[in-house]
DOLO-805083 format. One line per field, with one value per atom (N, C-alpha, C): x, y, z; residue number from 1. Coordinates in nm, 2 decimals. Each point is the difference from the previous one (the first is absolute). Layout:
BEGIN
px = [X | ...]
py = [Y | ...]
pz = [Z | ...]
seq = [NUM | ...]
***
This chain:
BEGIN
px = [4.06 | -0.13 | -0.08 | -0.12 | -0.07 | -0.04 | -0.05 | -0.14 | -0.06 | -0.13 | -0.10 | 0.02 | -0.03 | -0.06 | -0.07 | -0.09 | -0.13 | 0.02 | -0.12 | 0.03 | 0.10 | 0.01 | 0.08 | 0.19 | 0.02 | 0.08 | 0.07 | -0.07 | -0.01 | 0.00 | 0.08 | -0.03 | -0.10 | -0.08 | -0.09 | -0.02 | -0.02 | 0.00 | -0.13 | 0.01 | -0.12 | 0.02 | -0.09 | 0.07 | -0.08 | 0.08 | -0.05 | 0.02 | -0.10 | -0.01 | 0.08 | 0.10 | 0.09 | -0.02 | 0.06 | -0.02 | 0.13 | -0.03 | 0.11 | 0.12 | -0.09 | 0.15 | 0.06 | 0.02 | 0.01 | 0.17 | 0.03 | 0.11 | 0.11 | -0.01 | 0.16 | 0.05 | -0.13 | -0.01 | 0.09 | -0.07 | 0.03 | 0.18 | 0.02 | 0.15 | 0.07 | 0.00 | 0.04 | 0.03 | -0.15 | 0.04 | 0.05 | 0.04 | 0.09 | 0.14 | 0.03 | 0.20 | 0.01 | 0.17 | 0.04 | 0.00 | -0.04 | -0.09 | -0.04 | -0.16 | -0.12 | -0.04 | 0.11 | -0.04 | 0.12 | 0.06 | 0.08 | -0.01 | -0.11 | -0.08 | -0.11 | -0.01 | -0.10 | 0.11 | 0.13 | 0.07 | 0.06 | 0.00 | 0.03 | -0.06 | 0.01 | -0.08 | -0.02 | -0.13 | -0.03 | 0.01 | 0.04 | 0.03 | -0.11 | -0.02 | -0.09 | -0.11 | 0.06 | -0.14 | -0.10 | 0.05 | -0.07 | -0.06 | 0.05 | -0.04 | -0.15 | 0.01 | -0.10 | -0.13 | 0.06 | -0.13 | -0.06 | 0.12 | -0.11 | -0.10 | 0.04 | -0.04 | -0.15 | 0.00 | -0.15 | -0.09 | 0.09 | -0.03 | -0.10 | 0.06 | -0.04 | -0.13 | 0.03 | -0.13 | -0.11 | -0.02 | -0.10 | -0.04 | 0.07 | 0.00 | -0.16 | -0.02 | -0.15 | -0.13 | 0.00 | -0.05 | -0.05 | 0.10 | 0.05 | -0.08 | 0.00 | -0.10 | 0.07 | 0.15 | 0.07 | 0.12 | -0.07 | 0.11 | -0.07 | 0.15 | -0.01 | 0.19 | 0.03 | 0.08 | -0.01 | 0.11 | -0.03 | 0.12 | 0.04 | 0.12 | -0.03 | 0.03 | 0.00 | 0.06 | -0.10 | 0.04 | -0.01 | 0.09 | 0.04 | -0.06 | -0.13 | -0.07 | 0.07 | -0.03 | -0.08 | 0.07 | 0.14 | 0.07 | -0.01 | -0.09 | -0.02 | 0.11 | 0.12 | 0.08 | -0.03 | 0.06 | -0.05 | 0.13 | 0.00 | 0.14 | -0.01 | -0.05 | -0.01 | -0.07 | -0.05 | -0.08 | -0.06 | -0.05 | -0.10 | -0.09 | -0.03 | -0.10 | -0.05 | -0.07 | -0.03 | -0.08 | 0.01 | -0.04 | 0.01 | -0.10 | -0.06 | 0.13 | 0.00 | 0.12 | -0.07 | 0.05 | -0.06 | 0.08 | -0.02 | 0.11 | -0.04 | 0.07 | -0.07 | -0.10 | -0.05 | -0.16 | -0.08 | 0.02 | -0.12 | 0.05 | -0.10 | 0.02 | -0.04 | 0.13 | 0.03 | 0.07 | -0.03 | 0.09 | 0.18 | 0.09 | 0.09 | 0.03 | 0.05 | 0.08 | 0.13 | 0.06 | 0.15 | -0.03 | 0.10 | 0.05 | 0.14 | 0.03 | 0.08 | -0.01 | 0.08 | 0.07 | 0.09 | -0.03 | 0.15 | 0.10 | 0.13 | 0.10 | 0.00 | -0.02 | -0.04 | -0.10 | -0.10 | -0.10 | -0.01 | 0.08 | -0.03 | 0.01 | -0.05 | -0.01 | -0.03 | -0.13 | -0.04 | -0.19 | 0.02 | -0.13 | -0.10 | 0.05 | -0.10 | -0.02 | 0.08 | -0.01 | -0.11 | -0.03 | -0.09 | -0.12 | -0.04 | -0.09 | -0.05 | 0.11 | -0.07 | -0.07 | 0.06 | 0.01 | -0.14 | -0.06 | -0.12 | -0.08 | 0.00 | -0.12 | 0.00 | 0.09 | -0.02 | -0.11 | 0.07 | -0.09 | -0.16 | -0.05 | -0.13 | -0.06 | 0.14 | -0.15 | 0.01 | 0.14 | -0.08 | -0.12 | 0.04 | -0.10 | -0.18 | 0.03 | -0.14 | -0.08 | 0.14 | -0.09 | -0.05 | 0.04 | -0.07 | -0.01 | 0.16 | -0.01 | 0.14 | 0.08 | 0.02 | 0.03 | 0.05 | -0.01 | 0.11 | 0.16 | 0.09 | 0.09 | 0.09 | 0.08 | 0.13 | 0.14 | 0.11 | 0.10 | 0.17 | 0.07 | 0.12 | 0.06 | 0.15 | 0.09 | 0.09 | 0.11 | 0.12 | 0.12 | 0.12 | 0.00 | 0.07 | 0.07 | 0.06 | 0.10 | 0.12 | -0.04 | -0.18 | -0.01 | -0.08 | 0.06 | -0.03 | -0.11 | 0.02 | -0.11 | -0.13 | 0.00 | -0.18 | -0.02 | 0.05 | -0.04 | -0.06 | 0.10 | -0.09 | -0.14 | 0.00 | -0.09 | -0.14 | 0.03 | -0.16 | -0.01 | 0.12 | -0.05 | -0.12 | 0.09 | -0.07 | -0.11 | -0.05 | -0.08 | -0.17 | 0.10 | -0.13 | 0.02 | 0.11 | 0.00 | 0.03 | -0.04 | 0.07 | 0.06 | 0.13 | 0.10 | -0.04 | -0.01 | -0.02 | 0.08 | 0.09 | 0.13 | 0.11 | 0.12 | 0.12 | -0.06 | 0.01 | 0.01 | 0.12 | -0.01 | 0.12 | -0.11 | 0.06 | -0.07 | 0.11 | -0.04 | 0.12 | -0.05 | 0.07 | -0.07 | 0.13 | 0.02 | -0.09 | 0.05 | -0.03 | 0.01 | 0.18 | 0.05 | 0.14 | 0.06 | -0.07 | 0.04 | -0.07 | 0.09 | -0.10 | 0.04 | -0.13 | 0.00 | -0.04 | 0.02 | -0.03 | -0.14 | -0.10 | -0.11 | -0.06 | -0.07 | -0.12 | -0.12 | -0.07 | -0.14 | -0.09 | -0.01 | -0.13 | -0.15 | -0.07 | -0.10 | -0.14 | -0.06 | -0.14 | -0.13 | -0.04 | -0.18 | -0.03 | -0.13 | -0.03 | -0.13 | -0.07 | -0.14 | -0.03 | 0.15 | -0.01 | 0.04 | 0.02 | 0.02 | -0.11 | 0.00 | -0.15 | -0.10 | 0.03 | -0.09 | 0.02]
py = [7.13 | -0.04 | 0.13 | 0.00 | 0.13 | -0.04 | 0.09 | 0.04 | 0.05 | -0.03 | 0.12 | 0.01 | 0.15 | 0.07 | 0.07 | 0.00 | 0.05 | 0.16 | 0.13 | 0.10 | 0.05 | -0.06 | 0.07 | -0.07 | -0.07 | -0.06 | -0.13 | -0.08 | -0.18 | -0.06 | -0.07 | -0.13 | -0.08 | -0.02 | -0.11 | -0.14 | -0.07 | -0.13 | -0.08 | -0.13 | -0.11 | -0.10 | 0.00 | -0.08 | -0.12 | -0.16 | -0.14 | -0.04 | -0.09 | -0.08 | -0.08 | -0.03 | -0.08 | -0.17 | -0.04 | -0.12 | -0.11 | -0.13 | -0.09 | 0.05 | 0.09 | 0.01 | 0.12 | 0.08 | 0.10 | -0.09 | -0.13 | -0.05 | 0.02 | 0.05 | 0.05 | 0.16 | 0.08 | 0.13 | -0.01 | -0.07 | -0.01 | -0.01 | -0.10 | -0.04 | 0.13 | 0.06 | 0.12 | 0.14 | -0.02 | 0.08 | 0.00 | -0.14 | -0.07 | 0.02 | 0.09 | 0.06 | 0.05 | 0.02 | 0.07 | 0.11 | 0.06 | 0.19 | 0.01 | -0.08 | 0.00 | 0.01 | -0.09 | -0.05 | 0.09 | 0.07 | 0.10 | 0.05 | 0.07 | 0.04 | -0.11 | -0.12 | -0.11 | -0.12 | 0.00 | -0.11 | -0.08 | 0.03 | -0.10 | -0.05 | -0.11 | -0.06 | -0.14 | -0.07 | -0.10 | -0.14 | -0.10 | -0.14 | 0.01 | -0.14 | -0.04 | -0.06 | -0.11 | 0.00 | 0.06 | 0.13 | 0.09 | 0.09 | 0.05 | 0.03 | -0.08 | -0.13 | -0.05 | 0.02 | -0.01 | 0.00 | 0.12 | 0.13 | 0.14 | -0.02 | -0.07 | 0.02 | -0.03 | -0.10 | -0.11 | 0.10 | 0.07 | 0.08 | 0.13 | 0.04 | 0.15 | -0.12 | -0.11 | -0.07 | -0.01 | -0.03 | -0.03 | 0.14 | 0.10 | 0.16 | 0.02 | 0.04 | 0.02 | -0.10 | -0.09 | -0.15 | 0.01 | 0.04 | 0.02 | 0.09 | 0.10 | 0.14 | 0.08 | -0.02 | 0.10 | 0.06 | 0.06 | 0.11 | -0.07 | 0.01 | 0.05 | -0.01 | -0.08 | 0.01 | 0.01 | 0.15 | -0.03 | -0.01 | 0.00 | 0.05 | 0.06 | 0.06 | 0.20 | -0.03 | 0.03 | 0.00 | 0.16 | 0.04 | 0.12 | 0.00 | 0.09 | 0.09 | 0.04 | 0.07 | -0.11 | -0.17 | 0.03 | -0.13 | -0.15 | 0.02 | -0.14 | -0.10 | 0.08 | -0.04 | -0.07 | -0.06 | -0.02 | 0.05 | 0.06 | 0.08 | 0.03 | -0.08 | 0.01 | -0.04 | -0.01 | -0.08 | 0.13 | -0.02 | 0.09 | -0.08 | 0.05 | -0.09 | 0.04 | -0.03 | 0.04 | -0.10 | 0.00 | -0.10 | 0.03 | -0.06 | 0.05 | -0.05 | 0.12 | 0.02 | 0.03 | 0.02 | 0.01 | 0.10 | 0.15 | 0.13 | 0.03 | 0.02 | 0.11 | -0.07 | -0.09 | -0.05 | -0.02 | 0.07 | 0.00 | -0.05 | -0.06 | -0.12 | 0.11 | 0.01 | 0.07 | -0.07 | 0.07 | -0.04 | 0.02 | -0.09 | 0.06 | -0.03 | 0.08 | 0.00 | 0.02 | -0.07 | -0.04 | -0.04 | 0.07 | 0.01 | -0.03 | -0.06 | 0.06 | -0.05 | 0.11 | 0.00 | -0.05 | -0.06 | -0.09 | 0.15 | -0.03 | 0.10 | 0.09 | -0.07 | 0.06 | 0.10 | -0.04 | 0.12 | 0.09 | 0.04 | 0.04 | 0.15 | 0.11 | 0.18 | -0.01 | -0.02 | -0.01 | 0.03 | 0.01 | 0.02 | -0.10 | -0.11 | -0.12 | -0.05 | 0.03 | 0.01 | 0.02 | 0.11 | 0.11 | 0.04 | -0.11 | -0.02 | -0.15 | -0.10 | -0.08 | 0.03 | 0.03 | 0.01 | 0.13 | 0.06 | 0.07 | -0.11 | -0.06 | -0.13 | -0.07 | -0.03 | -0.08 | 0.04 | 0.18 | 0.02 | 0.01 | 0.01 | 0.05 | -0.13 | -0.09 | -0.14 | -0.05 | 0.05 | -0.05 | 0.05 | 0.18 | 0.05 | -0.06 | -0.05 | -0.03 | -0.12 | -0.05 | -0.16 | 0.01 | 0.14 | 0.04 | -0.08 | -0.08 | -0.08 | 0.08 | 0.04 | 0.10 | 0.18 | 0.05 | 0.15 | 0.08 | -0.13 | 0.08 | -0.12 | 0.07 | -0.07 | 0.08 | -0.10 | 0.00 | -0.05 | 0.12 | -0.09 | 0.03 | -0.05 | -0.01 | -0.01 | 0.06 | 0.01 | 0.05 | -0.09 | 0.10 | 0.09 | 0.11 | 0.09 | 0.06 | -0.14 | 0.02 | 0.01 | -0.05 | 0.00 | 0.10 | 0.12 | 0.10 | 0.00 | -0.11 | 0.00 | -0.06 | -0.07 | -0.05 | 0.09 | 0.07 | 0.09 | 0.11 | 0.02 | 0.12 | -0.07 | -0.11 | -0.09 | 0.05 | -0.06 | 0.02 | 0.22 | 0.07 | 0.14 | 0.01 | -0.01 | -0.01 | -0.07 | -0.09 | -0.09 | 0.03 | 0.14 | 0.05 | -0.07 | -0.06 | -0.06 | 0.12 | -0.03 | 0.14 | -0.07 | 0.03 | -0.01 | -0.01 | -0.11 | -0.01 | 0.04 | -0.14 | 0.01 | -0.10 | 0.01 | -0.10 | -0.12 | -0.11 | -0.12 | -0.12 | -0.09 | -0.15 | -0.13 | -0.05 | -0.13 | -0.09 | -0.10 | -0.12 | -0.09 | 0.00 | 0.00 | -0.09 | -0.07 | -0.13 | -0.08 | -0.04 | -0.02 | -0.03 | 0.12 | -0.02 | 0.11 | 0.07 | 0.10 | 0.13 | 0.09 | 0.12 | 0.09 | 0.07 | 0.12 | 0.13 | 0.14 | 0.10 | 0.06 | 0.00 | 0.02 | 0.19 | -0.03 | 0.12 | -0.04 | 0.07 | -0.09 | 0.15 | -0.01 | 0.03 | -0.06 | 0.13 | -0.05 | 0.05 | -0.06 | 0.05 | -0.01 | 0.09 | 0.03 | -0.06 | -0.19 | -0.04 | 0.05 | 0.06 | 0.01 | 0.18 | 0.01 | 0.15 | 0.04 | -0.18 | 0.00 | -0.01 | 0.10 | 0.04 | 0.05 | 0.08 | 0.11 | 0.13]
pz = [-2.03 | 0.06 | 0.02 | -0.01 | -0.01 | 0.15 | 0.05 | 0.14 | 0.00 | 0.01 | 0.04 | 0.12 | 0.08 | 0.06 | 0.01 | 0.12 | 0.01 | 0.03 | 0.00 | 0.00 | 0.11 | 0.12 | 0.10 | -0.03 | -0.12 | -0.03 | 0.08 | 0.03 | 0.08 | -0.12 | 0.05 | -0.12 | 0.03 | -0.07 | -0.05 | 0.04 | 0.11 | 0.00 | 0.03 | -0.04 | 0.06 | 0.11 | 0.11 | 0.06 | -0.02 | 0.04 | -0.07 | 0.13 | 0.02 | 0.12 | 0.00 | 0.11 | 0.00 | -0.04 | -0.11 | -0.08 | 0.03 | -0.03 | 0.02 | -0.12 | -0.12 | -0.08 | 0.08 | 0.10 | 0.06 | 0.11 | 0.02 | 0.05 | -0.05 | -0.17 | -0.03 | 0.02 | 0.00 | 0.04 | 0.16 | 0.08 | 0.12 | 0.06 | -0.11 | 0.00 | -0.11 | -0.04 | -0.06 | 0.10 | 0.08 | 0.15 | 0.08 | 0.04 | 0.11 | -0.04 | -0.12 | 0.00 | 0.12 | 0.05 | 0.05 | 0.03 | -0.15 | -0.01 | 0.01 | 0.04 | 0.02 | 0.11 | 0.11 | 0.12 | 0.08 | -0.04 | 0.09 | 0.13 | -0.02 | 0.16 | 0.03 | 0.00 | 0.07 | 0.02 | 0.04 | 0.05 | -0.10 | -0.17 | -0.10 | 0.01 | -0.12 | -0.10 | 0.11 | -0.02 | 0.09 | -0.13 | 0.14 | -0.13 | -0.06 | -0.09 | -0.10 | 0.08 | 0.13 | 0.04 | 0.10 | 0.09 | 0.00 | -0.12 | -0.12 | -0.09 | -0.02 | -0.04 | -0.03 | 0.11 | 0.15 | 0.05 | 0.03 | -0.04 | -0.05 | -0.10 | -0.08 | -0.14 | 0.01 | 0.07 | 0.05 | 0.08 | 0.09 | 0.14 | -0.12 | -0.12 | -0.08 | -0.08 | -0.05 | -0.02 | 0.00 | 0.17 | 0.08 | 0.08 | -0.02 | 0.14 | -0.10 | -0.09 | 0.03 | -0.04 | -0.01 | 0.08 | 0.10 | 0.07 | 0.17 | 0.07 | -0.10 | 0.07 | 0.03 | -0.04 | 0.14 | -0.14 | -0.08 | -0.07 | -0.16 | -0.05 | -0.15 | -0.05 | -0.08 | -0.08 | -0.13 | -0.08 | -0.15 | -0.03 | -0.19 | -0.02 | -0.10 | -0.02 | -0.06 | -0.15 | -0.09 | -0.16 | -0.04 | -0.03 | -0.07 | -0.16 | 0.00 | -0.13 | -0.08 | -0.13 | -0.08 | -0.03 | 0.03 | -0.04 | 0.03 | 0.14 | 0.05 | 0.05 | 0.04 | 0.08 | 0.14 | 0.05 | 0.13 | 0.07 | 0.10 | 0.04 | 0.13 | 0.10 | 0.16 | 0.08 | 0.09 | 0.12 | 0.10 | 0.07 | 0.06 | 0.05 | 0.19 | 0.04 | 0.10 | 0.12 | 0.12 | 0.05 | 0.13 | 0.14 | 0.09 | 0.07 | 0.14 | 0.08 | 0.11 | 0.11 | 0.15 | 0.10 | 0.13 | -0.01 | 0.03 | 0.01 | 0.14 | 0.07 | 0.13 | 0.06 | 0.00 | 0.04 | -0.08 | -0.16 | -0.08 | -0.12 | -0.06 | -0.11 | -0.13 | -0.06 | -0.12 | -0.13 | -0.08 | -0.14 | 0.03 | -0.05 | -0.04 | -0.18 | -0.04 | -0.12 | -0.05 | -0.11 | -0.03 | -0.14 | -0.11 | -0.08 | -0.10 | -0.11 | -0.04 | -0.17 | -0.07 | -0.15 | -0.01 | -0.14 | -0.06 | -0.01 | 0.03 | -0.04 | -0.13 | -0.12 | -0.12 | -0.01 | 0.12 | -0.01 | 0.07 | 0.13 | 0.15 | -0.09 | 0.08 | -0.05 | -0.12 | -0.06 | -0.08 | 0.11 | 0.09 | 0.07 | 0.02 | -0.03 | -0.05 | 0.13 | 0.11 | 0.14 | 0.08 | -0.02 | 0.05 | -0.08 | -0.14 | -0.04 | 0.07 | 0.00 | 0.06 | 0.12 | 0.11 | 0.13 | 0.04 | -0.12 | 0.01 | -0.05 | -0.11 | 0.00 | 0.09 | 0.04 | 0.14 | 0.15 | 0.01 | 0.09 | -0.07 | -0.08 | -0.06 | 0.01 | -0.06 | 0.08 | 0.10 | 0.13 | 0.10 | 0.06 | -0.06 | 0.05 | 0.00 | -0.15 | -0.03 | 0.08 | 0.05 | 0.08 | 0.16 | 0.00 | 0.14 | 0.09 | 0.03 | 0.15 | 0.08 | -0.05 | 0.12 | -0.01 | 0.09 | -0.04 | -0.03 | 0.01 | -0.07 | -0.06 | -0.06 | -0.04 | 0.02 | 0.04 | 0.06 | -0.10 | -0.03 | -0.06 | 0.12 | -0.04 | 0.11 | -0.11 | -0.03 | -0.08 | 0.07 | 0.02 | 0.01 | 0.02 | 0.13 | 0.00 | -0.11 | -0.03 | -0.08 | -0.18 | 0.00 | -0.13 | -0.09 | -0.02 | -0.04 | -0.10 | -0.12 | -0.12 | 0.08 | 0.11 | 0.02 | 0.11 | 0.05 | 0.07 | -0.09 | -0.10 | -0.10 | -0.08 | -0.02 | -0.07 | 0.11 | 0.12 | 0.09 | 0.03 | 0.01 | -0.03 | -0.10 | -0.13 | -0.15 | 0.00 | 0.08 | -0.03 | 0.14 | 0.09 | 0.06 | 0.13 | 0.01 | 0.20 | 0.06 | 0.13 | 0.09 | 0.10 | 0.06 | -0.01 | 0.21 | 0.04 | 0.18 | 0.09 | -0.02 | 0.12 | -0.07 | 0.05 | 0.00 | 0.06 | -0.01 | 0.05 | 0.00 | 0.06 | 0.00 | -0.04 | -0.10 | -0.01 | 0.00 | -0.05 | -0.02 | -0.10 | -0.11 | -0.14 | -0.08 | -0.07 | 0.07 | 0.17 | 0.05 | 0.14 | -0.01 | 0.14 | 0.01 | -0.11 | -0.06 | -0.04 | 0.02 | 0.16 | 0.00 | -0.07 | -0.08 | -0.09 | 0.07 | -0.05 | 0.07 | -0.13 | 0.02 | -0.08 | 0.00 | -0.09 | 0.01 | 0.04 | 0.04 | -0.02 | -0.05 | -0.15 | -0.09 | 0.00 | 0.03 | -0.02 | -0.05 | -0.07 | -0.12 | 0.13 | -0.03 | 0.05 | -0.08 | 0.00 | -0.10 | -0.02 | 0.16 | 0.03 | -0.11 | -0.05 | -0.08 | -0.12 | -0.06 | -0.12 | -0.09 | -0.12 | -0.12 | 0.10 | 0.08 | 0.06 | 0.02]
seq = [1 | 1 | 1 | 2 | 2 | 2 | 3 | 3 | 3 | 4 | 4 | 4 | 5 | 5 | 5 | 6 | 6 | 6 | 7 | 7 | 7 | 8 | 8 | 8 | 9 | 9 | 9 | 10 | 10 | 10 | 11 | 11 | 11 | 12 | 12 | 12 | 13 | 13 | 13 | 14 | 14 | 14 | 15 | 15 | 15 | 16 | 16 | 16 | 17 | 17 | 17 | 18 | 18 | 18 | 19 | 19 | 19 | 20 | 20 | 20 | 21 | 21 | 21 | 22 | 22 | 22 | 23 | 23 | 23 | 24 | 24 | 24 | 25 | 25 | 25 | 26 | 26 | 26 | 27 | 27 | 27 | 28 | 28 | 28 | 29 | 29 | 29 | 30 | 30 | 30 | 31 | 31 | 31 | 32 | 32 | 32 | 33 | 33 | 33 | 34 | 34 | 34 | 35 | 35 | 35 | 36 | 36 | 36 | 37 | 37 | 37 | 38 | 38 | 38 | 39 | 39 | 39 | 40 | 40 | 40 | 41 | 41 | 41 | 42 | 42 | 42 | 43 | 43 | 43 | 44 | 44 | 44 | 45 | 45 | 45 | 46 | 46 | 46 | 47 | 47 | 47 | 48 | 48 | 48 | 49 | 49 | 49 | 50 | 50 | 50 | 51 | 51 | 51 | 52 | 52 | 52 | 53 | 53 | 53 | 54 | 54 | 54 | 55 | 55 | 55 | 56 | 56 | 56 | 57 | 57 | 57 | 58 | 58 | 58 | 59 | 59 | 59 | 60 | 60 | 60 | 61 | 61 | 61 | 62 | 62 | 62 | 63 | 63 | 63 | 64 | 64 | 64 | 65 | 65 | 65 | 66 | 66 | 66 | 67 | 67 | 67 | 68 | 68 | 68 | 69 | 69 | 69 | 70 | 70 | 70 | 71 | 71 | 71 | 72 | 72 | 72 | 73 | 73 | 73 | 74 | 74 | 74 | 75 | 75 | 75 | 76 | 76 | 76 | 77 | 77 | 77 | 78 | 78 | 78 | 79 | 79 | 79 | 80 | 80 | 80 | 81 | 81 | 81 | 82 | 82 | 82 | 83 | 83 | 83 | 84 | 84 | 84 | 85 | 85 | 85 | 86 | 86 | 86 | 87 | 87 | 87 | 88 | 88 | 88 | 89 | 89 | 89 | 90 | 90 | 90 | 91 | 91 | 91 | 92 | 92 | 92 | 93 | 93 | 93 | 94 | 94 | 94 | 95 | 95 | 95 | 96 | 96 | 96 | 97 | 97 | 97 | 98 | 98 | 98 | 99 | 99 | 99 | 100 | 100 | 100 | 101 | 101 | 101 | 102 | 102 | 102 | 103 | 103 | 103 | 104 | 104 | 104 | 105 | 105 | 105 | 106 | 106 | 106 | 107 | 107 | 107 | 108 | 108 | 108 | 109 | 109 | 109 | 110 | 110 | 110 | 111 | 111 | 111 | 112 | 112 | 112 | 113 | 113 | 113 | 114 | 114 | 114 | 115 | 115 | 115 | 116 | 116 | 116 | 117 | 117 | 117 | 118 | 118 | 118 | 119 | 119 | 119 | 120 | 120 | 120 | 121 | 121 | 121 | 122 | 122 | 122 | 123 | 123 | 123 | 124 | 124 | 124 | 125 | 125 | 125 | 126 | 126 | 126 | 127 | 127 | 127 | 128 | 128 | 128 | 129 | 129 | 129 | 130 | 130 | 130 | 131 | 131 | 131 | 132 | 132 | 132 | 133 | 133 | 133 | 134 | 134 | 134 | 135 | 135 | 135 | 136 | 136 | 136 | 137 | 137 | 137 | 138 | 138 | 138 | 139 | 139 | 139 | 140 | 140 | 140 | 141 | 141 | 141 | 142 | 142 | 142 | 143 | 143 | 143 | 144 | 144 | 144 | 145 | 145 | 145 | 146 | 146 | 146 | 147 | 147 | 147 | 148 | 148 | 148 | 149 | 149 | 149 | 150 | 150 | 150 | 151 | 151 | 151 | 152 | 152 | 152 | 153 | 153 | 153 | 154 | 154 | 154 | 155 | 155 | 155 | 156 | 156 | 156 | 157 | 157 | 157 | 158 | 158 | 158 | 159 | 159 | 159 | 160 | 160 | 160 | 161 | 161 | 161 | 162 | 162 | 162 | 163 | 163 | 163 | 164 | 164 | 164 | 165 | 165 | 165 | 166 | 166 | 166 | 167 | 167 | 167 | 168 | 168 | 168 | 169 | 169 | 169 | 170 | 170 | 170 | 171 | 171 | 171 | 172 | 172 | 172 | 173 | 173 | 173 | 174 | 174 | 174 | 175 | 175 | 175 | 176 | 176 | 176 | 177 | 177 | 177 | 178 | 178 | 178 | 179 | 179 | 179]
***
């Protein structure tokens, strides 16, 4: 399989607004390898009512889900999304990621995860955006470095409820993105 990359060497991707054919992608992500650091894989019928939930999120007004097709080939090879959170007092973006196994370090990460910020940045409703990744997960923590987050504090969440995780909390100046 070829790749392009762009001059600073990223791979290449498009991102597609999340579509009803976008529910087998979703179930592809829900492995065990996928869902390692977020508590495993969730049944089918919470699956489905994420699925609805990434449907309707910009409808809604309150984010944006895509899933990430890999250039020139036209693959579809991951998900990528963001939605409004209450952090601290202030109503911000968060964002969450991931690659099918086949493709992960291949950069296709951290190409998505920069289109992402550039169009939240562009919808100018809030002024940053937030990811939380694992302590323990070394590749998304390198993904938001690479991808231009700065790096806050440790945090605890509980993800999905009944499972506490030990987080990062990354975060993008959106009010400073294309300026």
């Amino acid at each position: 399989m070829s790749e392009r990359r762009d001059a600073a060497g990223t791979a290449q991707v498009r991102l597609e607004t999340w579509a009803e054919r976008d529910l087998e992608l979703l179930r592809l992500t829900n492995s065990p390898e996928m869902t390692e650091h977020l508590g495993g894989p969730e049944p089918e019928e919470k699956l489905l009512v994420r699925h609805q939930r990434y449907l309707d999120i910009e409808g809604a007004g309150t984010g944006r889900m895509f899933s990430v097709v890999l250039l020139p080939e036209g693959v579809t090879v991951g998900t990528i999304g963001y939605w409004d959170r209450v952090w601290q007092g202030e109503t911000v973006y968060e964002t969450g990621w991931g690659v099918l196994p086949g493709y992960q370090g291949r950069g296709i990460a951290v190409a998505a995860a920069t289109a992402a910020i550039a169009d939240a940045a562009a919808r100018r409703t809030h002024g940053s955006l937030h990811a939380y990744p694992s302590v323990d997960h070394p590749a998304s923590n390198a993904i938001c470095r690479k991808a231009g987050f700065t790096l806050v504090s440790v945090c605890d969440f509980e993800y999905p409820p009944g499972n506490p995780i030990r987080c990062n909390d990354w975060r993008v100046d959106l009010t400073a993105v294309g300026r």
